[in-house]
C-alpha positions in Angstrom: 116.4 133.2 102.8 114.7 133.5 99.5 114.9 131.9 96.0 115.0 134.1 93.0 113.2 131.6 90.9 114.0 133.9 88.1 117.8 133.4 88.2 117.5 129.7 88.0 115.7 130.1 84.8 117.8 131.9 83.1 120.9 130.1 84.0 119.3 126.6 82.5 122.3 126.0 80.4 124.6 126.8 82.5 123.2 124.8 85.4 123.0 122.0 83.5 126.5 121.9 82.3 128.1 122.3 85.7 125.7 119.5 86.9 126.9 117.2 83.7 130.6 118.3 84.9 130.4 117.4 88.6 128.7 114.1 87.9 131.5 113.0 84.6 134.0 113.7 87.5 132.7 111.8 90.2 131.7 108.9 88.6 135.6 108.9 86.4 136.8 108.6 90.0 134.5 105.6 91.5 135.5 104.1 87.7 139.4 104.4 88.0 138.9 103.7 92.0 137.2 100.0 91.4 140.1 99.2 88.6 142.5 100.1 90.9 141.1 98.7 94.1 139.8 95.4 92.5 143.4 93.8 92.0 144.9 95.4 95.5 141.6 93.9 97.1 142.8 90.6 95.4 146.3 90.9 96.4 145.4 91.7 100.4 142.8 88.5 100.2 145.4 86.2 98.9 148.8 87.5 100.6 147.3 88.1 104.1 151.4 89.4 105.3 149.9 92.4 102.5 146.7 92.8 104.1 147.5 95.3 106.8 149.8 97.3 104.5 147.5 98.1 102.0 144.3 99.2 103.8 146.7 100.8 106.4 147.9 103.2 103.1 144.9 103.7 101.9 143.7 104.8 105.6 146.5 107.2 105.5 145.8 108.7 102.1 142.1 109.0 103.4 143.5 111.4 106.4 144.9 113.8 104.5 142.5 117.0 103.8 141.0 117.2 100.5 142.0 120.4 99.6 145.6 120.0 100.2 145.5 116.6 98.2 144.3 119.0 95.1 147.4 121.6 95.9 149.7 118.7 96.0 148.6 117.0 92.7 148.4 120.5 91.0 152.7 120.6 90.2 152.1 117.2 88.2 148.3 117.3 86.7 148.1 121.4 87.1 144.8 122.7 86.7 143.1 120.7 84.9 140.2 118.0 85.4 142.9 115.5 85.6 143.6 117.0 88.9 140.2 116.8 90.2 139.9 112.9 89.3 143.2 111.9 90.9 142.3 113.3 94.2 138.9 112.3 94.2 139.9 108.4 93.2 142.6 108.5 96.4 139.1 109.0 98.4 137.7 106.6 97.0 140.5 104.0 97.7 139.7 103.5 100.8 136.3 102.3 100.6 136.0 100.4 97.8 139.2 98.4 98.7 138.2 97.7 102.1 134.6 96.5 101.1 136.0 94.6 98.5 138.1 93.0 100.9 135.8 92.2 103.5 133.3 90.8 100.4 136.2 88.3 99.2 136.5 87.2 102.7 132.6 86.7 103.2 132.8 83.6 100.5 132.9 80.2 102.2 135.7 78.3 102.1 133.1 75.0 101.3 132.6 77.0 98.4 135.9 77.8 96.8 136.8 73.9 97.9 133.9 72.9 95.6 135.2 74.9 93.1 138.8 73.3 93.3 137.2 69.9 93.3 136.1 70.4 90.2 139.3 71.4 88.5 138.6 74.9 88.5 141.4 76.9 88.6 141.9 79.8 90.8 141.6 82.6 88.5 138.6 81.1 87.0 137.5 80.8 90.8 138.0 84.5 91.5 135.9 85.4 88.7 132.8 83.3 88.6 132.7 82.4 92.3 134.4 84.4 94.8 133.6 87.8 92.6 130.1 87.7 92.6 129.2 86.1 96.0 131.0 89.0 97.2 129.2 91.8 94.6 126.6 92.7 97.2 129.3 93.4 99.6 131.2 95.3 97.1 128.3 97.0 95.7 127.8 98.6 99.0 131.4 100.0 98.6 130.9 101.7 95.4 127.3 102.9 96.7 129.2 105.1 99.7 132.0 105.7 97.3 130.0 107.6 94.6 128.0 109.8 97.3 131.4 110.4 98.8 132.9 111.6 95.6 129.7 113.4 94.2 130.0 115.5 97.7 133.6 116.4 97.6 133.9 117.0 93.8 132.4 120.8 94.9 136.0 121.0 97.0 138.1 121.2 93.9 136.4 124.7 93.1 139.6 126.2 94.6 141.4 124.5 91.7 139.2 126.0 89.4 137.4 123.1 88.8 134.3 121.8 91.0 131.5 121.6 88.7 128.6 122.6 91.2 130.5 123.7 93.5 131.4 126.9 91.5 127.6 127.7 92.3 128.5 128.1 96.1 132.3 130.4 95.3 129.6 132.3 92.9 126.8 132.7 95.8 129.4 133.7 98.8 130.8 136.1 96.7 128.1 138.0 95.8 125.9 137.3 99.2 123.7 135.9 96.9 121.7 132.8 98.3 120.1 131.6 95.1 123.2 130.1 93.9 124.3 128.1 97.3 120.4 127.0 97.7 120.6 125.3 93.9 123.8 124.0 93.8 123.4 122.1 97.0 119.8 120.8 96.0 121.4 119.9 92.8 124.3 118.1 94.3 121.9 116.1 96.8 119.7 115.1 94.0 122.8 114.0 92.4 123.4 111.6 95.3 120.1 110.1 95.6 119.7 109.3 91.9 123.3 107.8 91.2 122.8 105.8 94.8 119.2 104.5 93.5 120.7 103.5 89.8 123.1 101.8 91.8 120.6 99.7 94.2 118.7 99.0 90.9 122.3 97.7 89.3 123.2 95.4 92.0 119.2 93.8 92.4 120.1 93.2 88.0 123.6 91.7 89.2 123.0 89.5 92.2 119.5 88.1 91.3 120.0 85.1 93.7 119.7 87.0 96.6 116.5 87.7 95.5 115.3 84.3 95.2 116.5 83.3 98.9 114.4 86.3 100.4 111.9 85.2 98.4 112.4 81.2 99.9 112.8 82.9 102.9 
């Protein structure tokens, strides 16, 4: 299987404007996916009868096949990117509310006492205590959940959107490789650069674990 190097340059533009498409799309769907998770996360800490519901649903919606998420969403969004963000942000549910979850539960309760000892109230509690002792646990969420959406974003080709996924339709249709071989390359490098900004992101965010390697 051979690359014609020649096709890639002259399809610059175009390459880079499906590659700016699929990432805009996957990264609106980890955004809308943490606003929505964060509060249900919340909700399923707090109100433990709650618990099992919610990341049971979410389990269920993550079941259902990708492509016939897209066909279902298409009579209210229709073909538009719309579409494509919806169904990738239902994927994305399921991580990010789980790990966000598990990360509220990791906080010690000696902690959040402390915190009440002091007068703090709860909200205040969630937010400058519970929140980011469990951001490395949550970070790891939204890590799997952008690679997750950067590789599925290809499947909403059939909807007519896809970003670099309209590289593969393209190359299968004309049993031409060159465009299969790119678009995958450009999807992987996609992945490995969003997952590394993230590592970076969370070492900026949590610099206290840091220190205890460090002590360590």
């Amino acid at each position: 299987m051979t690359i014609d190097w020649s096709w890639i340059g002259d399809h610059t533009d175009d390459l880079t404007t499906l590659t700016l498409s699929h990432l805009q799309a996957a990264l609106s769907a980890v955004f809308f996916g943490v606003l929505i998770s964060l509060p249900l996360a919340v909700v399923a800490h707090r109100i433990r009868p709650l618990r099992g519901l919610l990341l049971g649903l979410s389990n269920v919606l993550f079941t259902i096949p990708s492509i016939a998420v897209f066909v279902l969403l298409l009579p209210v969004s229709g073909l538009t990117r719309t579409t494509t963000v919806i169904g990738l942000t239902i994927y994305t549910l399921v991580v990010l509310l789980r790990n966000t979850v598990e990360g509220l539960d990791s906080v010690p309760a000696r902690t959040k006492e402390a915190a009440k000892a002091m007068g703090t109230r709860p909200f205040r509690t969630l937010v400058t205590v519970e929140l980011p002792l469990a951001l490395p646990v949550i970070m790891a969420g939204v890590r799997i959940a952008t690679v997750m959406s950067i590789s599925l974003v290809s499947v909403a080709t059939y909807i007519g959107d896809g970003g670099l996924g309209q590289l593969f339709t393209d190359g299968f249709q004309r049993n031409f490789p060159t465009p299969v071989i790119v678009g995958v390359v450009l999807t992987l490098l996609l992945a490995l650069v969003a997952d590394a900004l993230l590592v970076a992101l969370q070492y900026v965010l949590t610099p206290w674990t840091h220190r205890k390697q460090k002590a360590a």
